[in-house]
N, C-alpha and C positions, 0 to 999 in steps of 0.2 A: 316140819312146821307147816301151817297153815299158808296158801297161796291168797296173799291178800294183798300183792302190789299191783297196784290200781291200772299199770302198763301191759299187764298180763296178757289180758286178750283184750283184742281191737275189735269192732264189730258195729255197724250200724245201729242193732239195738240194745245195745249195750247203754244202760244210763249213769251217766256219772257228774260228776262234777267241781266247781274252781274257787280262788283266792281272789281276796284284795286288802289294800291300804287303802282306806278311804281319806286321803290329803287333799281333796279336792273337791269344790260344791257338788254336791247330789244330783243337780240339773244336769250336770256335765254327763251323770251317768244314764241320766232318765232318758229314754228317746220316746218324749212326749208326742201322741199322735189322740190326745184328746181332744175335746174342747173346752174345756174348762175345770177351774177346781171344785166347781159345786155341781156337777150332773147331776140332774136327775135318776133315783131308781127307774129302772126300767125293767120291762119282759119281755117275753117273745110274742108277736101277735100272729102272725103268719102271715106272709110275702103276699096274701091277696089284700091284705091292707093295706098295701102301699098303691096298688094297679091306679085307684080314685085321683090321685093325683101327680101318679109319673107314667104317664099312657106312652110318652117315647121309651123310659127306659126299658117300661115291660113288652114293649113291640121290638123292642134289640134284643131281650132277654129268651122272649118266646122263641122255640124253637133250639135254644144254643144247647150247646154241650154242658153247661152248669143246670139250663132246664132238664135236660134227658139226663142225667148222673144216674140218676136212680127212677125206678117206678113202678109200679103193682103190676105184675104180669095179669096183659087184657091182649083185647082184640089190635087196640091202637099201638101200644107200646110194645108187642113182641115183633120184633123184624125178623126172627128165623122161623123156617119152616117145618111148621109142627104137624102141617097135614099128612100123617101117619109115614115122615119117610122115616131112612134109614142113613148108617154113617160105622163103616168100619173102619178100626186103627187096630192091629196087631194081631189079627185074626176074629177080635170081638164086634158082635154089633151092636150098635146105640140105636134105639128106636125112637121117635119125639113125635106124641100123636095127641089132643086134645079129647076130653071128655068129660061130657054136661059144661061145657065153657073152661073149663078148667087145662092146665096145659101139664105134659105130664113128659118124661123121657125115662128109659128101662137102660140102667147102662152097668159098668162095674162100679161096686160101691166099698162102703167100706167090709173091709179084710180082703177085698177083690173079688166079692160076690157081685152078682149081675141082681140087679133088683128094681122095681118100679117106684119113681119119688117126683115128687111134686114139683113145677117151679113155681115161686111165690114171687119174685121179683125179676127188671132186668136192670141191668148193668152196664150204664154205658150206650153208646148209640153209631159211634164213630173211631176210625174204620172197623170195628166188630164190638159185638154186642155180647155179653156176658150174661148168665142167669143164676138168680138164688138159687138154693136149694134150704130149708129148712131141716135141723135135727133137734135132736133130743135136749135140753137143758139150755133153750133161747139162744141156740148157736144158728147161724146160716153160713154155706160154704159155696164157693164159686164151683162151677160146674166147668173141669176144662175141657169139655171140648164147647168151641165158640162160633157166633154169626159171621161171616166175614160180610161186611154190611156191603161191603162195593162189589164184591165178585158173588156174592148171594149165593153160600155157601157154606157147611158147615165145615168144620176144621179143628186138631188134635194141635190147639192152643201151648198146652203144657209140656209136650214131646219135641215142639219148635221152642221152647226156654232150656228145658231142663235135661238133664242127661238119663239116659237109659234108666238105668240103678234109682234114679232119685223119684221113679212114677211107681215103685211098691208100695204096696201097702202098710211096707211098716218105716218105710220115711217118711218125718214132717212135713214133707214138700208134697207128699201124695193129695189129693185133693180133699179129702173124708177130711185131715187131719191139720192141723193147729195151725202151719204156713197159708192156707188156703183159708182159712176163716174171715168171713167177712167183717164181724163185730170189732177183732183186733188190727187185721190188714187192711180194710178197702176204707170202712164206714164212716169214720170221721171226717175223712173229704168226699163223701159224694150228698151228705146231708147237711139239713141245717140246726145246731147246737144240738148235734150227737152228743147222748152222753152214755160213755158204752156199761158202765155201774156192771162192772166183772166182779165178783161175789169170790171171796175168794178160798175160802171155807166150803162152799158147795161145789167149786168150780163152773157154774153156772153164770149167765146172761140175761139181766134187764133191760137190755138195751132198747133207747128212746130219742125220739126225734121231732124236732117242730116241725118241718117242712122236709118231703121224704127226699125232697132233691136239692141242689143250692139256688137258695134261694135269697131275696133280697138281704135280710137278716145274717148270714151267713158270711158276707163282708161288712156290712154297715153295725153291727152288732144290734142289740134288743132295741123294737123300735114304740114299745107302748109309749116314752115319754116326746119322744116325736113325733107322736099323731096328736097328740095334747096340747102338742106345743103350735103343731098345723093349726090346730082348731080356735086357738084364739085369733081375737083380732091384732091385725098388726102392728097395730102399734102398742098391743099389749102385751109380745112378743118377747121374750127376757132376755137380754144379748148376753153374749161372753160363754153360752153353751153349748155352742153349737149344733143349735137346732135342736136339743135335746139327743142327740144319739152318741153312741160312745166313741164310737170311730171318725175320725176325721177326713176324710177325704180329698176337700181341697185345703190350697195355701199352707202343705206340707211340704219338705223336705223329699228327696229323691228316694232317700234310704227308708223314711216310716212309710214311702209308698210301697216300696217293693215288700217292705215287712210285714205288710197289710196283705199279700198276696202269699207270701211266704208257710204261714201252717197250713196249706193245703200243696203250695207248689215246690216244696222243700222236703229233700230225703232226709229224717231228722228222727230222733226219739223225744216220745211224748213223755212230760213228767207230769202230765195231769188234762182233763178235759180242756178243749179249746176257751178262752176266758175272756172276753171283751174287754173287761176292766181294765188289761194291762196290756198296754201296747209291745213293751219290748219283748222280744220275739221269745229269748231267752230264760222271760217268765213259764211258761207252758212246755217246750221242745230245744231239745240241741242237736242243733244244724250239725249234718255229718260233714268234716273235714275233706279236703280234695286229697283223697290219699288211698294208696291201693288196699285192696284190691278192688275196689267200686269203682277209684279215678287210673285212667294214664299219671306215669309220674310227673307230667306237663300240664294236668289239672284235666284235661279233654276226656269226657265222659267217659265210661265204660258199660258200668250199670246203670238203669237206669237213677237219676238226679232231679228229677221235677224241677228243673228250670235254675233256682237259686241259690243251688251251690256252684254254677256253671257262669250263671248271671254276673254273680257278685265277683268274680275274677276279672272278667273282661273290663275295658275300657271305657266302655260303653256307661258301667257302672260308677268307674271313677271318674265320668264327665257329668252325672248327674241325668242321665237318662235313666227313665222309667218304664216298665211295666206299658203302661196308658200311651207313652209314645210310640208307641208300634200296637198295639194292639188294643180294638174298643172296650172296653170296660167292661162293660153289658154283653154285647153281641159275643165278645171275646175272637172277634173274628182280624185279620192283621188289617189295618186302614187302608194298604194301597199293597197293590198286587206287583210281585217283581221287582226290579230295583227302584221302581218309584218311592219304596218303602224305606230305602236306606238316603236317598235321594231329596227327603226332607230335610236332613241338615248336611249329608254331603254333598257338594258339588257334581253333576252330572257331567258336566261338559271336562273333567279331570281324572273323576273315580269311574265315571260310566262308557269309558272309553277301550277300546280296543288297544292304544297304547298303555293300558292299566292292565287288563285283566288279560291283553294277550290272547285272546281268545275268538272264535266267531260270535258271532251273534245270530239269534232268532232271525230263520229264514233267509241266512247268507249260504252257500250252497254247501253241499257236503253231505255227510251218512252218517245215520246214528248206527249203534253198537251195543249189543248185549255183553254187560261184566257177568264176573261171576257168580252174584248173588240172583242173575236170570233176571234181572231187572232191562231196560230198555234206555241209552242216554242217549236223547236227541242232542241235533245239533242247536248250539246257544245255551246248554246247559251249563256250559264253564263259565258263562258273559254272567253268571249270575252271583249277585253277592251273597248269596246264603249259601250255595252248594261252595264255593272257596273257604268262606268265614264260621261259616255254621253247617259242615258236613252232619250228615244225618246216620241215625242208626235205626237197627227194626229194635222194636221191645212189644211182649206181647206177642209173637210170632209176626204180626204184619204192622205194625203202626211205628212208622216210621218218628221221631223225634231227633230236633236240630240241636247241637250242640251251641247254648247258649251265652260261650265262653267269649265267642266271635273275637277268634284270633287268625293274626296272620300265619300262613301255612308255613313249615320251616319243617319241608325233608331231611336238611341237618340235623334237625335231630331224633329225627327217625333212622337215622343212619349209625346215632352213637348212643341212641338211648331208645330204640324200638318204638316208638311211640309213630301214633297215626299221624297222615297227612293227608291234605284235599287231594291233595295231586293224586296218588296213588289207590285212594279212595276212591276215586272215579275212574282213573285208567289203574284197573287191578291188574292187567298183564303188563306192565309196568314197573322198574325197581324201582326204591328210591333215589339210589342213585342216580338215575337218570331222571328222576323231579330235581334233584339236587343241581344239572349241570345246567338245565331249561332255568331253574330258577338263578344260579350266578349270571347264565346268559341275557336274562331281560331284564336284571334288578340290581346287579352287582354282586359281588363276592360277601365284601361288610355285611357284618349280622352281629346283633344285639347280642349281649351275653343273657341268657334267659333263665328265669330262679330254677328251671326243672333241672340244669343242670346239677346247679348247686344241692337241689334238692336229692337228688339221684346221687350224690357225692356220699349226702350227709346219711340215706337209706343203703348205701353200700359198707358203711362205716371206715370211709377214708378218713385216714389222721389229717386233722388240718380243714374239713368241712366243715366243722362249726364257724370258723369266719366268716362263710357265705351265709350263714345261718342268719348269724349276729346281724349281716348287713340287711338283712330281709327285715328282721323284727324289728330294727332300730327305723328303717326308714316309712313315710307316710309315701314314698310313690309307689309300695305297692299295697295293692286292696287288702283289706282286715283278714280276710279267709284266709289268704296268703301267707301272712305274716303268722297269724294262729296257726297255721299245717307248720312253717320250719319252729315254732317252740315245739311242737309234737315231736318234729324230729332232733330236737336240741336233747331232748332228755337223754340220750343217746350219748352224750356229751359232758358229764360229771364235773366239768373244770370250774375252779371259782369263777372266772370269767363267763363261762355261760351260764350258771345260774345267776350271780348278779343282772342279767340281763331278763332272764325269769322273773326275779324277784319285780324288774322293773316294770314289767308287763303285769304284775298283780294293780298296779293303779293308772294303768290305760283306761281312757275314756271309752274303748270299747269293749261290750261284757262279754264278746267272744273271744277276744286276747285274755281278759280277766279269768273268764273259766278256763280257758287252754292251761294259763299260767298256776291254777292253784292246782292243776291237775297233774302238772309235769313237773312243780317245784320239788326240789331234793328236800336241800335245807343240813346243815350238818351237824345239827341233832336235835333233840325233843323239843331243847326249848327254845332254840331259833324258828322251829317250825310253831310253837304255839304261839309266838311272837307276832310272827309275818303273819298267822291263818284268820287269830283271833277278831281284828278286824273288819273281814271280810265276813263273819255270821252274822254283820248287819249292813251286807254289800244291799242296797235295793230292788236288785234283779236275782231273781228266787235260783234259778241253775247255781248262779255263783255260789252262792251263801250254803246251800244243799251239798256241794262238794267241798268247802272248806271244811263243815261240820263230815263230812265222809272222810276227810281227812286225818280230822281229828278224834275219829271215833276211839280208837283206842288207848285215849288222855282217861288219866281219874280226874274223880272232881276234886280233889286238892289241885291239882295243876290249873286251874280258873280261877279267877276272883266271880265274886256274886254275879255282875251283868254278865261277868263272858259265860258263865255255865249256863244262864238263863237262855241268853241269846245262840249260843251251843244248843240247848235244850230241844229249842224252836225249831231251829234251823235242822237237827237231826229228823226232828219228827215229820217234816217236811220232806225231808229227804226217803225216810221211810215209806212213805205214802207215795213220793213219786214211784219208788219198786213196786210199789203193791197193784199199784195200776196196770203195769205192765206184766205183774205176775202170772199173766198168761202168755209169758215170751218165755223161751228157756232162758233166753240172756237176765230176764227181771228177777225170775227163779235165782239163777246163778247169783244175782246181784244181793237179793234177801239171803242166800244163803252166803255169801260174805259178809254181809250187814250181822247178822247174825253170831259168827264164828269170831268178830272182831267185842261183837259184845259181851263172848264167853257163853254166850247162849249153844251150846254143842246141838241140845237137840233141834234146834229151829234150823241152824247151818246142817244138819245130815237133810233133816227133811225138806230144807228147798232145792237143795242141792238132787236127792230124787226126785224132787218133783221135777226138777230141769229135765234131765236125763227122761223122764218118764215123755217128757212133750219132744223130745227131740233124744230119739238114743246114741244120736251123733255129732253131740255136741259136747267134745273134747272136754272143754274148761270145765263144766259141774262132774262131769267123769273122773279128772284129774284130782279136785278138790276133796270129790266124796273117797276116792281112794286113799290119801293122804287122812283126812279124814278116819274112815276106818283104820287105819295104822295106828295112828294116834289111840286110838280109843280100845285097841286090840284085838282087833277082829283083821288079822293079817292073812289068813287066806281068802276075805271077800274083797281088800285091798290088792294082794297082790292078782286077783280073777280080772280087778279091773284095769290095773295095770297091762294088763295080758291083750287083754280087749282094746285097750289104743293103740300098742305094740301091732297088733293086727288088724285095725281096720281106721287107723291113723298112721300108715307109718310114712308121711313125709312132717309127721311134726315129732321134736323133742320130746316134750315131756310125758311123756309110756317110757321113753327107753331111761331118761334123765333116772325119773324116781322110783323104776322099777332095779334100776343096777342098786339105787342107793340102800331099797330095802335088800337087797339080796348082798349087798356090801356089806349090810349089818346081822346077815346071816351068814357072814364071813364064806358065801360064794363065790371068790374074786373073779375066778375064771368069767363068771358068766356075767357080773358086772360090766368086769372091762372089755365084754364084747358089745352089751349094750351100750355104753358111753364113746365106744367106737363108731358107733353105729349112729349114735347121737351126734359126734362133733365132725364128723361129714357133712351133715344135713346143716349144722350150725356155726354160721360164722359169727355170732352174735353175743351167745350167752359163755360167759368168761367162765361160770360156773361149772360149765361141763367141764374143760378142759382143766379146772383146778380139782375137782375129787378124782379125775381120772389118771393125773397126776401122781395124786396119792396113793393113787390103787398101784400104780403102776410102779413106787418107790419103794410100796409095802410088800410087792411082790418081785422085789429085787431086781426089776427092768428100768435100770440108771439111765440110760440113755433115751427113752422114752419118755422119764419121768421131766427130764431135762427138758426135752424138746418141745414136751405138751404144755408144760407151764412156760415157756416163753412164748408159746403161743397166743396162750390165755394174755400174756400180760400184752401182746402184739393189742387184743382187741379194746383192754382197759389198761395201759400204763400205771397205770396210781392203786390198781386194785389190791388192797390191804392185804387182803386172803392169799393171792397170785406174790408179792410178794415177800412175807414172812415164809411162804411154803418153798420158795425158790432159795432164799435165803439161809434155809436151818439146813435144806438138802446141800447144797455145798458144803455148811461146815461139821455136818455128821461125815461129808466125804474127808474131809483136813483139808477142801479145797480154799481158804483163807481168802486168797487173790483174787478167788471169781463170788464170791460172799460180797468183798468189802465193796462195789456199787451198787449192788441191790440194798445194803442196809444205807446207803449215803441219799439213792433213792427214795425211801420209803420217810428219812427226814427231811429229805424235798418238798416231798406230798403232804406229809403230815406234821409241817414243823409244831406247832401247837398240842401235839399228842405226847402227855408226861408218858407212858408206856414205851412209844418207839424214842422217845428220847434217852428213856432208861435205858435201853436196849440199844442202844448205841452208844452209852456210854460203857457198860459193863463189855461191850464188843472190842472197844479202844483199849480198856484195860488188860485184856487178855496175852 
């Protein structure tokens, strides 16, 4: 069968979507950040129409990192040096020399030819500076090798991110090719009202922009009915619309401020062009979850996060601090340098003290020391509240970014759960342990019980994590992101008790719990799920409503009454369009070609499903589906080719070995099966699946004792699983073993009391 549960693969850009019961006012769900119910139309004028009358803001503005984002490669805006040097990495040289004004670099290109190509743009200004490169069909791709603006220097950017294998020319990640694209990676946050209009028929780019850099409009949204509204006299001024513009900026809320910041400062998947009209975040993009591989399992960055997936954990966030209190608006520069920054609302003469931070201070005697990373920590570096609270990482080969979680350090659990700490962060010849014993000694022993634990419990698949789960989602003292990452991990968790708790997060006031919730709900069958889902295709905030109807996609229209199919209708179509935007991701690809496969539509799901695979040849999930795929349709030697091919250049994930044993199971190859699914339930402590066909195999091939052992394994990881125990149950009593049959069938009316079948089935067992 077709792999179309929605848990399959996890991935950044991956687009999907959630549920709700709408029991409660609309307002509740709206996080208005307008000005009113009758704005004016507006459009874009461009950011020099504002300079006439905010000469402060555009004197903050001038110069900043949102002015340099982007810009036409000139005289003034190239900082690297293009007068004819040179730059080798891996025995090749890169040449960057200007001619007739124009700027030019000779390096490898695509398939790994060395060839001469234009720069047309730069990228960025601070710490290093990036350059377009234009191609063929309205594409531009970043050029990695980069400025280093402070040590004025060129530098092999993408050999400092990425791994040996992953800079060929036939990986996505290679720079010619689809990772590296500026249209679908960089451009919607360095412009203003980017609209990247990806064609998706031609595979080609129109991509367009008001202002080439960010610019006034690009926070405040379209400002024609704002200059309009300037121009009259004042007291002919219309109130209640704030000023004419979409966005609201003061006498907002903590949260519509940071959401305001959020489509550019958030690691997130886009379902559609940036939109002013609608404030809540969840309209446009959904926010990536704190969860590996991108986060530490304690939420603390890994990859990079653009601020507000890191933000919204911390404390900082649940006291109602903003964006703007740390940092100018405009200028984008932090307001006060050092701990005077954090010394705005906390106390200096308590938090800024030596009996706090335990540490020297700037200019009290002592020696700095080079760590590992060749970097230099002076002395007073620990006195400081960001290097403690908001340890920093490089991304980008040099550009250091702070962890914006700003949490207390806790080597403890770095000690049980591998995750980073300040402490050791800065002194890397250092165990943790030994942060661990400095920190009992200045702070005390007591320490808070922390969700990563629980989190880490519920990601190892300990029996009995979902309690901790439960109390995360149930409760408001921890931040919304939080609460949404353990239902992600609840799904994991199949018990009527934890999805009750699902179901209840379908009509939380907040539409990142709502989407988590419609995305991870079970439901225990068709039509409790079209019960719970139906509702929400006219949730208010578009992600949600988009992944109900993805939920529902494969309901007939008998199963709806007249609004819900209509409202189904919508909601699908919408959801379509958010994949088609991204259909220049593999993941959008993969996503259409589920959409597709769920519609009955075969040939749409083969073809996006290559097309994934075409943009990225190493991306498992459209590989896996197209093989499956092929099975289905009969072409079992290009299924099992691909099968083969994830088997060998996937082999720390399951599914090559899972579906490759099952077709050759049904080519009654057993031997070579059960070496795959061997090979498979090592790797997998997860999927109950494996260990329940390997079972089979292993019964059908007269290995009782294995057969035995692998199925109480399987049921070790799902107790109640149906499959796991009808198969454990018939193998005893095809053995006469009666005695060790009659709990697993007493079992299975436990799980399933409501099931006429296993009720049957246990009564015909009595009788016997």
């Amino acid at each position: 069968m077709m792999i179309t549960n929605h848990r399959s693969w996890k991935m950044a850009g991956l687009v999907a979507t959630v549920v709700i019961v709408l029991s409660f006012p609309l307002s509740l769900l709206l996080n208005h950040n307008q000005g009113g119910s009758e704005q004016p139309a507006a459009s874009f004028t461009g950011g020099k129409a504002c300079i006439e009358c905010h000469q402060k803001e555009y004197r903050l503005w001038k110069g900043s990192d949102h002015d340099n984002a982007m810009s036409i490669a000139s005289d003034t805006s190239v900082l690297g040096d293009f007068n004819n040097t040179s730059f080798t990495f891996n025995g090749k040289t890169s040449k960057f020399y200007k001619r007739n004004g124009k700027f030019y670099v000779f390096t490898e290109a695509t398939g790994g030819r060395m060839m001469e190509l234009q720069v047309s743009h730069t990228f960025g200004i601070r710490p290093l500076q990036q350059y377009l490169v234009p191609f063929g069909n309205g594409r531009y791709q970043c050029l990695p090798i980069a400025w280093n603006t402070v040590e004025k220097k060129w530098f092999q950017m993408a050999a400092m991110v990425y791994k040996p294998e992953d800079l060929e020319p036939v990986n996505w990640l290679y720079w010619t090719n689809q990772a590296q694209n500026w249209n679908s990676m960089c451009a919607e946050c360095h412009s203003t009202n980017l609209q990247k209009n990806f064609d998706i028929t031609t595979k080609s780019y129109h991509t367009t922009f008001n202002d080439i850099n960010v610019n006034c409009e690009a926070c405040h949204g379209p400002g024609s009915a704002h200059i309009e509204w300037a121009r009259l006299p004042e007291l002919a001024r219309p109130v209640g619309i704030n000023a004419g513009l979409l966005v609201k900026t003061s006498s907002i809320t903590s949260r519509q401020y940071v959401e305001s910041c959020a489509p550019c400062h958030a690691r997130r998947s886009s379902t559609g062009p940036y939109d002013h009209n609608h404030p809540e975040f969840l309209n446009y993009a959904i926010p990536q979850l704190p969860v590996r591989p991108a986060y530490n399992i304690d939420g603390q960055f890994k990859d990079e996060d653009y601020e507000y997936g890191s933000f919204t954990q911390s404390k900082m966030y649940m006291k109602d601090v903003r964006c703007g209190d740390c940092h100018d608006p405009h200028s984008l520069k932090r307001k006060f340098e050092g701990n005077a920054l954090c010394t705005q609302c906390h106390r200096a003469d308590e938090y800024d003290t030596f009996s706090h931070h335990m540490h020297k201070s700037k200019g009290d005697p002592g020696k700095s020391f080079v760590n590992k990373e060749g970097k230099t920590v002076e002395v007073g570096a620990g006195a400081l509240c960001r290097d403690c609270h908001m340890p920093g990482r490089y991304y980008m080969g040099i550009d250091r970014r702070y962890d914006h979680s700003l949490r207390i350090p806790r080597p403890d659990l770095s000690v049980s759960l591998g995750t980073p700490n300040a402490c050791t962060h800065c002194h890397d010849d250092k165990t943790d342990s030994w942060a661990v014993q400095y920190i009992n000694k200045w702070y005390g022993e007591k320490r808070k019980v922390h969700y990563a634990t629980l989190l880490a419990n519920a990601q190892a698949g300990k029996p009995g994590a979902d309690s901790g789960l439960l109390r995360i989602i149930t409760s408001n003292l921890y931040p919304e992101i939080i609460r949404a990452t353990a239902i992600e991990y609840l799904s994991s968790y199949p018990s009527a008790r934890a999805q009750e708790s699902v179901r209840k997060a379908l009509n939380d006031p907040d539409p990142l719990l709502r989407y988590t919730a419609v995305e991870n709900f079970i439901g225990t069958d068709s039509a409790g799920l079209l019960k719970v889902m139906a509702p929400l295709l006219n949730d208010p905030v578009k992600s949600v409503r988009m992944e109900a109807a993805n939920r529902l996609s494969t309901f007939r229209k008998e199963a709806f009454s007249g609004i819900q199919y209509r409202l189904f209708r919508d909601a699908l179509e919408e959801y379509k369009r958010s994949l088609e935007y991204v259909a220049d991701f593999p993941t959008g690809r993969y996503n259409l070609g589920n959409f597709y496969s769920k519609s009955g539509e075969i040939a749409g799901a083969e073809e996006n499903y290559r097309e994934a695979v075409a943009i990225d040849n190493l991306f498992y999930p459209a590989k896996t589906n197209l093989a499956i795929l092929c099975y289905q349709e009969g072409k079992t030697v290009e299924a099992e080719k691909l099968f083969l091919d994830l088997v060998a250049n996937h082999p720390r994930q399951t599914e090559g070995y899972y579906y490759l044993a099952l077709l050759y199971g049904e080519q009654k190859k057993y031997a070579e099966a059960i070496a795959l699914l061997e090979k498979a339930s090592a790797l997998s402590t997860t999927n109950e699946r494996i260990f329940y066909n390997l079972g089979l195999l292993y019964q059908m091939t007269g290995q009782d004792t294995k057969c035995e052992a692998t199925l109480l394994k399987g049921l070790g990881l799902d107790p109640c699983n149906y499959d796991l125990l009808y198969a454990l149950f018939t193998f005893y009593m095809k053995k006469g073993e009666r005695a060790k049959a009659t709990p697993w069938i007493e079992k299975m009316v436990t799980c399933y009391p409501n099931e006429k079948p296993v009720q049957q089935l246990y009564i015909d067992f009595m009788r016997q």
